[in-house]
C-alpha positions in Angstrom: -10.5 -55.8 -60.7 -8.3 -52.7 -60.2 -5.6 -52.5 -63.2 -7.4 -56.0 -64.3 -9.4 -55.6 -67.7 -11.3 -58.5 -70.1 -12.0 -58.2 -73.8 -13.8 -59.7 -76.6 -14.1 -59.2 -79.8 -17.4 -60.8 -81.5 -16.8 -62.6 -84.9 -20.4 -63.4 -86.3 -23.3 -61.1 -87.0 -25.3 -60.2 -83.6 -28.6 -61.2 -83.4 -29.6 -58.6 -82.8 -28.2 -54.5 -83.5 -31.4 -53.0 -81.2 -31.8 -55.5 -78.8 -29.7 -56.4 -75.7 -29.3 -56.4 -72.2 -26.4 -56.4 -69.8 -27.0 -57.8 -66.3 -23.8 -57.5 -63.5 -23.8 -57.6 -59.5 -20.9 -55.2 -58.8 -19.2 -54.1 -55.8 -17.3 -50.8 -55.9 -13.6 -50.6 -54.0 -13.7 -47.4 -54.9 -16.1 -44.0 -54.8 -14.8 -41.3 -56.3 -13.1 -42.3 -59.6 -14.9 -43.2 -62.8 -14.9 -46.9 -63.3 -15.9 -48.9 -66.5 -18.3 -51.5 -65.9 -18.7 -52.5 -70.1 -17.2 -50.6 -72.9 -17.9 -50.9 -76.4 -14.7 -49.3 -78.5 -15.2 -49.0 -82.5 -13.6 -45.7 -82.9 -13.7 -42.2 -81.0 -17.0 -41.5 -83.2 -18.7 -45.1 -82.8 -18.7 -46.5 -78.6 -20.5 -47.8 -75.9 -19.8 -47.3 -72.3 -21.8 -47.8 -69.2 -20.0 -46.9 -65.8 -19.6 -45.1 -62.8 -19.1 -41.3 -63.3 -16.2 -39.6 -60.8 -19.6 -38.4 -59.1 -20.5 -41.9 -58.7 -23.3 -41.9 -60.7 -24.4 -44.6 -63.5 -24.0 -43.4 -67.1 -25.1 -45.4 -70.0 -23.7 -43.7 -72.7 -23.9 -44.4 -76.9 -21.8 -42.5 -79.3 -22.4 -42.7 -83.2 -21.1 -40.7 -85.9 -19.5 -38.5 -83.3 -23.2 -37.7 -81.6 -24.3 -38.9 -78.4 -27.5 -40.9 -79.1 -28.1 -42.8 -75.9 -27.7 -40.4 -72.8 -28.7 -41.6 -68.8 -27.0 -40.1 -65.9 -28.9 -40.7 -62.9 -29.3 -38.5 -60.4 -28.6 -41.0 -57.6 -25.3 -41.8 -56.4 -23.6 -45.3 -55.5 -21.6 -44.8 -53.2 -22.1 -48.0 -50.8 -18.2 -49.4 -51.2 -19.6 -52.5 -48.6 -22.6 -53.5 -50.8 -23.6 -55.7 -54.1 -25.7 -54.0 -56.5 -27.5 -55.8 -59.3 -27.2 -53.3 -62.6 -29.4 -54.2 -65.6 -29.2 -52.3 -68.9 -31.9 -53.6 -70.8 -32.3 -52.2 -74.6 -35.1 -52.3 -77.2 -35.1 -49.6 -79.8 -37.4 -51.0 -81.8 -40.4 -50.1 -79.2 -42.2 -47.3 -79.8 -42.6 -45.4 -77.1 -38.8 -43.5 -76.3 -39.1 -43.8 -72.5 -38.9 -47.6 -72.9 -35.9 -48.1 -75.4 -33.5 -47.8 -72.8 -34.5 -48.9 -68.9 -32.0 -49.2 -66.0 -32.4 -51.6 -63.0 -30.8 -51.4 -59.6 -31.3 -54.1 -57.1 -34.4 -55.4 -58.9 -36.0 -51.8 -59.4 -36.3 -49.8 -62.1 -34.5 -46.4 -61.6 -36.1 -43.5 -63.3 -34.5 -40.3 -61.7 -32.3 -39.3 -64.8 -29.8 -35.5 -64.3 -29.6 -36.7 -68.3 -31.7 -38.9 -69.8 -31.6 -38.3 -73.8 -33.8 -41.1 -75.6 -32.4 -43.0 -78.4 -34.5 -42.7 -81.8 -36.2 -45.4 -83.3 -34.2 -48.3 -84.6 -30.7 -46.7 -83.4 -28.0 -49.3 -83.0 -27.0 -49.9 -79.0 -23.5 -51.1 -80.3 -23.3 -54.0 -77.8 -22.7 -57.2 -79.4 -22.0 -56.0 -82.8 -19.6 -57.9 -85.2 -16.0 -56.9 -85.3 -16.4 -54.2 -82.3 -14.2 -55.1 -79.6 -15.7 -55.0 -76.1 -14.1 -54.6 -72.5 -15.2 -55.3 -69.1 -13.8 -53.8 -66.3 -11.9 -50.9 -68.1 -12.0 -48.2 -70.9 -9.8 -50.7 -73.4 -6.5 -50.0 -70.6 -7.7 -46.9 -68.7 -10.5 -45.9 -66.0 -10.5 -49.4 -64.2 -13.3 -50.7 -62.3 -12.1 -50.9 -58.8 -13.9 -53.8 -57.2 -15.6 -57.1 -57.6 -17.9 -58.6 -60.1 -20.2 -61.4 -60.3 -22.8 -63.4 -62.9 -22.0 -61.4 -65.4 -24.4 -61.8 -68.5 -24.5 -60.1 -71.9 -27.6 -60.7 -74.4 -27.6 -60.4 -78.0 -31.5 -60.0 -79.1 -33.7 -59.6 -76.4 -34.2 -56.9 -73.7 -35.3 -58.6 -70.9 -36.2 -57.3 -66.8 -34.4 -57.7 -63.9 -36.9 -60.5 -63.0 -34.8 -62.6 -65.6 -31.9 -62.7 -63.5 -32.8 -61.8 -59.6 -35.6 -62.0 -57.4 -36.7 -61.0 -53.6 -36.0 -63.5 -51.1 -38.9 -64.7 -49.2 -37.5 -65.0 -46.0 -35.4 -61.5 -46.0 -37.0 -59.4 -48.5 -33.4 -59.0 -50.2 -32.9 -59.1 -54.3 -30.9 -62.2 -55.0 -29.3 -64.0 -58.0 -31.0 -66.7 -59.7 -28.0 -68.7 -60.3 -30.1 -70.6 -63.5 -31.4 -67.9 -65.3 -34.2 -69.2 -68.2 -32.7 -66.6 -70.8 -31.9 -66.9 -74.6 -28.1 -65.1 -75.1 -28.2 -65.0 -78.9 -25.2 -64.9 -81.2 -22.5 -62.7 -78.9 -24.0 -63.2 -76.2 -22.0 -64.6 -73.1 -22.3 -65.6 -69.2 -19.1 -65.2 -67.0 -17.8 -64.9 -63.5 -20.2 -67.5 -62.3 -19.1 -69.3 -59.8 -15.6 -67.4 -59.3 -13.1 -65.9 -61.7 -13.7 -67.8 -64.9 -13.7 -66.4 -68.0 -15.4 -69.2 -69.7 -18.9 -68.7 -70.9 -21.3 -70.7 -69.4 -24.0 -69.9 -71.6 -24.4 -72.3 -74.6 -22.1 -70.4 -76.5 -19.1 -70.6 -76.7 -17.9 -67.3 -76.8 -15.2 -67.0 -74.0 -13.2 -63.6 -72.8 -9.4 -63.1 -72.6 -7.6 -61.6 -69.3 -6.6 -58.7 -71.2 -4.6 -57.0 -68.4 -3.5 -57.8 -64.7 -4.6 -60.6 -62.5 -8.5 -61.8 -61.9 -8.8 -63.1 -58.8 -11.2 -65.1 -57.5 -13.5 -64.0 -54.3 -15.8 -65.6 -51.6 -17.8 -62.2 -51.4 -20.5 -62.4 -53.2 -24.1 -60.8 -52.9 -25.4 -63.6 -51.0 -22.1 -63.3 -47.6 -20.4 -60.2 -48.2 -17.1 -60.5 -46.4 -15.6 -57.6 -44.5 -13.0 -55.5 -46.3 -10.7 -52.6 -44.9 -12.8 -49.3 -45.4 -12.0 -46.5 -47.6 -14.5 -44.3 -46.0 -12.7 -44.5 -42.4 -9.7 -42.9 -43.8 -7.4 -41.3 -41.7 -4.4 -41.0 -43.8 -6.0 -39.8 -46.6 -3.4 -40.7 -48.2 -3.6 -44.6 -47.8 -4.1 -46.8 -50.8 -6.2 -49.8 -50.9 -6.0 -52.0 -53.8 -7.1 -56.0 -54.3 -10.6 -55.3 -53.3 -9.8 -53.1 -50.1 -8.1 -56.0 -49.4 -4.6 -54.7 -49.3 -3.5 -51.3 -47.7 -0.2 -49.2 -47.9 -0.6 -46.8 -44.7 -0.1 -43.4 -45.9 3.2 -41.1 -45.9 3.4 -38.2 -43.9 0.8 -36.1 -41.7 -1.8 -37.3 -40.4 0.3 -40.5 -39.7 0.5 -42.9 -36.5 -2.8 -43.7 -37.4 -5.3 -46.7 -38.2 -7.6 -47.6 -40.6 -10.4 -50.3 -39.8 -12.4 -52.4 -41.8 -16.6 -52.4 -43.1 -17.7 -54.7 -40.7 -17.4 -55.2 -37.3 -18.6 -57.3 -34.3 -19.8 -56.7 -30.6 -20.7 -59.9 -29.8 -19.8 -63.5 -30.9 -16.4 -65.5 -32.1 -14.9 -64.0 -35.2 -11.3 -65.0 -37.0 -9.0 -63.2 -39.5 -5.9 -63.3 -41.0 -3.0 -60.9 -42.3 0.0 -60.7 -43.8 2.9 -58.4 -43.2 4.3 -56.1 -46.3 6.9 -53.9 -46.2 7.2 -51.3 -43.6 9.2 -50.6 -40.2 6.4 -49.7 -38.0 3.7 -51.8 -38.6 1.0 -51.6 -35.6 -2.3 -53.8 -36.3 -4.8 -55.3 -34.3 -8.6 -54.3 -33.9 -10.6 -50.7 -32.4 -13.8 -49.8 -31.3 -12.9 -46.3 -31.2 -13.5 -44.2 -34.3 -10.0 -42.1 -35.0 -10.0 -38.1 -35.1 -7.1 -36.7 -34.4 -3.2 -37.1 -35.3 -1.1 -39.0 -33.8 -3.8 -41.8 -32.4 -1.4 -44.3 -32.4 -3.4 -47.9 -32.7 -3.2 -49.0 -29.0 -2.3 -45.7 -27.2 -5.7 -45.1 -26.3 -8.8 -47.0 -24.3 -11.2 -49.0 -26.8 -7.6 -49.5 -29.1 -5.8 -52.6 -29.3 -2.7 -53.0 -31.3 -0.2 -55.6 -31.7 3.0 -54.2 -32.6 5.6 -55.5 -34.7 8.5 -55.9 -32.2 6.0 -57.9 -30.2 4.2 -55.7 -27.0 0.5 -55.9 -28.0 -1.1 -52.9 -25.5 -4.1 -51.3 -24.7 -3.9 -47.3 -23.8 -0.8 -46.9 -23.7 -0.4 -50.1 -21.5 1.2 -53.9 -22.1 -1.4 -56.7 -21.9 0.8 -59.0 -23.4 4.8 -59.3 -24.7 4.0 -61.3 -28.0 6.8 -63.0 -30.9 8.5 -60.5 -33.4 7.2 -60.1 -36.4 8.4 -59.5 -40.0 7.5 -59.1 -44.0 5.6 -62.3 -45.3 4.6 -63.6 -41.5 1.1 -64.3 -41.2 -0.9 -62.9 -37.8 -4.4 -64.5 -36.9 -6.9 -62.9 -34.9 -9.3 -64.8 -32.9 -11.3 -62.9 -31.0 -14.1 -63.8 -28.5 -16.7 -60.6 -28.3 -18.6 -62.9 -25.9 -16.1 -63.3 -23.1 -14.0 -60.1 -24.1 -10.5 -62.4 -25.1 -8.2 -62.3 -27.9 -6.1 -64.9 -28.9 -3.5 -64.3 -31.1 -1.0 -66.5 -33.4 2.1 -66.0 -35.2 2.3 -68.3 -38.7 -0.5 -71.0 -37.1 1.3 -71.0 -33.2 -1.1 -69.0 -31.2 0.9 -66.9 -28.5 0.8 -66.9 -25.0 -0.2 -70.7 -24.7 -3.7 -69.1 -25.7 -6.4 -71.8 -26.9 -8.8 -70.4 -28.6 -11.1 -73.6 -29.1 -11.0 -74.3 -25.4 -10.7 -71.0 -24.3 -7.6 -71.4 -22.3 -5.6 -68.3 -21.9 -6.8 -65.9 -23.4 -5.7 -62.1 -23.8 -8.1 -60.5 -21.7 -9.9 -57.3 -23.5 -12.1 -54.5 -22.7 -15.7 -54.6 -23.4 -16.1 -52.9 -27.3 -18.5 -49.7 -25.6 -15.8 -49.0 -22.8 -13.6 -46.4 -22.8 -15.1 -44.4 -25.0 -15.5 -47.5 -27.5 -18.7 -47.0 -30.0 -20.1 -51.0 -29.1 -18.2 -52.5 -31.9 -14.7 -54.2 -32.5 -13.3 -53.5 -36.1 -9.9 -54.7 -37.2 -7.4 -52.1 -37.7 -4.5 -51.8 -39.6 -2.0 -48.7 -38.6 1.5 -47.4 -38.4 4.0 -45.5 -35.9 5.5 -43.5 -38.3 5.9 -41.1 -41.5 6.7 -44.1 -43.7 4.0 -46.2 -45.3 3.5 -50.0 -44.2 1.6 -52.7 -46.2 -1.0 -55.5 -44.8 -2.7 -57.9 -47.2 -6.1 -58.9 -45.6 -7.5 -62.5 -45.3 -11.0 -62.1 -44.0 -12.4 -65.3 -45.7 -11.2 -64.2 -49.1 -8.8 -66.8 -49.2 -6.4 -64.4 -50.9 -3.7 -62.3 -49.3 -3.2 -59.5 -52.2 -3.2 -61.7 -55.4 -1.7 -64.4 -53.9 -4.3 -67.6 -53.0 -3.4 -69.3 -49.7 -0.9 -71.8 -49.7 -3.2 -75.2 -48.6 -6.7 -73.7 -46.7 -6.8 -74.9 -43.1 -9.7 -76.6 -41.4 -12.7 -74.9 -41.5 -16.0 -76.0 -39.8 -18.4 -73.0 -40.2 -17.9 -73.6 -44.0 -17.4 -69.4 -43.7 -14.8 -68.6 -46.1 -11.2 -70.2 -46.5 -8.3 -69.2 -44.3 -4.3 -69.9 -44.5 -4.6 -72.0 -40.6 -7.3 -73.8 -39.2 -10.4 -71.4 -38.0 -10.7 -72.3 -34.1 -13.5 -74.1 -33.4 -16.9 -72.0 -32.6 -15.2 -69.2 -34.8 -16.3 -68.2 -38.3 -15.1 -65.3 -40.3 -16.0 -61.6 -39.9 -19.5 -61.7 -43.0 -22.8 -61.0 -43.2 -23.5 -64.7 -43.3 -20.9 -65.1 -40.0 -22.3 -62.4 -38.1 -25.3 -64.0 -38.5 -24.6 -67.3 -37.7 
């Protein structure tokens, strides 16, 4: 939802000024910047504002009359940019007893290790779902976006319910998971969005539906039940590199360290696995897939044993040596990558015509590959996305997404492991690089 923000303004009395709870699976793009997962704007004196502090811990946060009167910073820090947390805010200050006005759920448990945690008084207002206050989702009303995705998004006017309401433990995995019908009562302002994608229509019994304020919601297969490989911001050589549309997209950074890679948050060592990408701008794109974790400058994708990288004028080598003289490519072609971890063979295609006569489906010739824990490889092959010079090159990622950037693929090829939605037909036995593929 980077530079992507939703707003509301309620028009009716709330049902409640003292009761309410916000329920959200989020997953962060992004670490180390402050990012506004609900904001409540009145005036400078009078806000609400629960999100992720540059420190990356959870704040929920009141303001009234200028005076902070709902204070929790927790101590812990969410930094997991591959994962899906559940974050309830569940509010009541009516009870009695302080320590229960306010209560915070992560994942189904209650968090209760606070570096602030400043009780509201009795009867204060939590400013919410009140009448005439605009509200935004995914920004601070044009500023401090929330880089990532979000899902089931609910906001209650009136009651201050658990997490229980809206997630439970699987009984076959022991993982917290949506309940997709929730039994709740939303009240007056309240609202249920991003349910099955990126509507913006409530699909609670109200009617009270949110506006695309700002930039482009997109819509996602990753979701906490198949989270879908992106390209990682922790194995980031560059330093420099940006990654935008979910970690979806990345311009290669500018300068030293560069002819270097950067790979994605999941990766494979054995099994059949298929991705897309398509070319931005740059001279000196070099792409392909690693098992070798990058330290140094100068670790050209490729140039070195457990590195594999396709480069754009069409040699696609291993260590510094051919194993294959591929097409040419260019801005707006689309590469896919079907690799076979099993048998250690790539196959590789240019716009939907795989290369080499390779036949991925039949395995008929294939690139042959090393083994991902030879040369030096750490047992794993991540794609990888890199450059071969000081200027910055740009790759929009397809790993089931069914998006390159913001842009939805142009008719979704044939799919058979129903595992996410590709621009050309997945080869047979292949699925795409997800929790639910990998474990396929």
């Amino acid at each position: 939802m980077a530079n992507t923000h939703l707003s509301r303004t309620p028009s009716v009395e709330p049902t409640s000024r003292y009761k309410g709870t916000l329920s959200v699976w989020v997953k962060r793009g992004k670490a180390d910047a402050e990012s506004f997962i609900f904001y409540g704007f009145e005036s400078n004196s009078n806000k609400m504002k629960i999100d992720f502090k540059s420190d990356s811990s959870l704040q929920i946060n009141t303001v009234q009359a200028a005076s902070n009167r709902i204070v929790y910073e927790t101590n812990r820090k969410f930094r997991d940019v591959n994962a899906w947390y559940h974050i309830v805010v569940a509010i009541d200050t009516t009870l009695a007893t302080a320590g229960d006005r306010v209560r915070l759920y992560v994942n189904g448990v209650e968090e209760t290790s606070f570096s602030t945690e400043t009780h509201p008084a009795q009867n204060s207002l939590h400013m919410m779902t009140d009448n005439g206050t605009p509200i935004y989702i995914g920004s601070e009303n044009g500023g401090n976006y929330f880089n990532g995705s979000m899902s089931h998004y609910h906001l209650i006017d009136g009651t201050q319910y658990t997490a229980s309401a809206f997630g439970e433990t699987d009984a076959t995995t022991g993982e917290w998971k949506i309940k997709t019908s929730p039994s709740v009562t939303y009240g007056n302002n309240g609202f249920w969005i991003l349910k099955d994608g990126n509507s913006v229509t409530d699909a609670s019994p109200n009617t009270n539906n949110l506006t695309v304020s700002s930039g482009t919601l997109t819509k996602t297969e990753d979701c906490p039940s198949n989270v879908f490989a992106t390209i990682n911001p922790l194995d980031n050589f560059y330093n420099s590199a940006t990654l935008t549309n979910g970690n979806n997209t990345v311009a290669t950074g500018t300068g030293n360290p560069s002819w270097n890679y950067i790979t994605s948050t999941l990766g494979f060592s054995t099994g059949k696995f298929y991705w897309e990408l398509k070319l931005g701008t740059g001279n000196s794109n070099i792409f392909g897939f690693a098992a070798r974790v990058t330290t140094a400058t100068n670790d050209q994708l490729g140039s070195s044993a457990a590195q594999w990288g396709y480069q754009k004028a069409g040699n696609f080598e291993s260590n510094s040596s051919s194993l294959a003289t591929l097409s040419s490519v260019t801005t707006n072609d689309i590469v896919g990558f079907a690799i076979d971890a099993t048998n250690n063979k790539a196959y590789i295609h240019k716009n939907g015509t795989y290369m080499n006569s390779g036949n991925p489906s039949t395995g008929a010739n294939g690139i042959t590959i090393a083994s991902p824990d030879a040369g030096g490889g750490i047992g794993f092959y991540f794609p990888a996305f890199g450059d071969g010079d000081t200027t910055s090159d740009t790759y929009h990622a397809n790993f089931g997404n069914g998006y390159f950037g913001t842009t939805a693929v142009a008719s979704a090829g044939a799919n058979a492991s129903g595992n996410g939605i590709f621009e050309y037909d997945v080869p047979t036995g292949y699925t795409a690089l997800s929790t639910k593929g990998l474990n396929l």
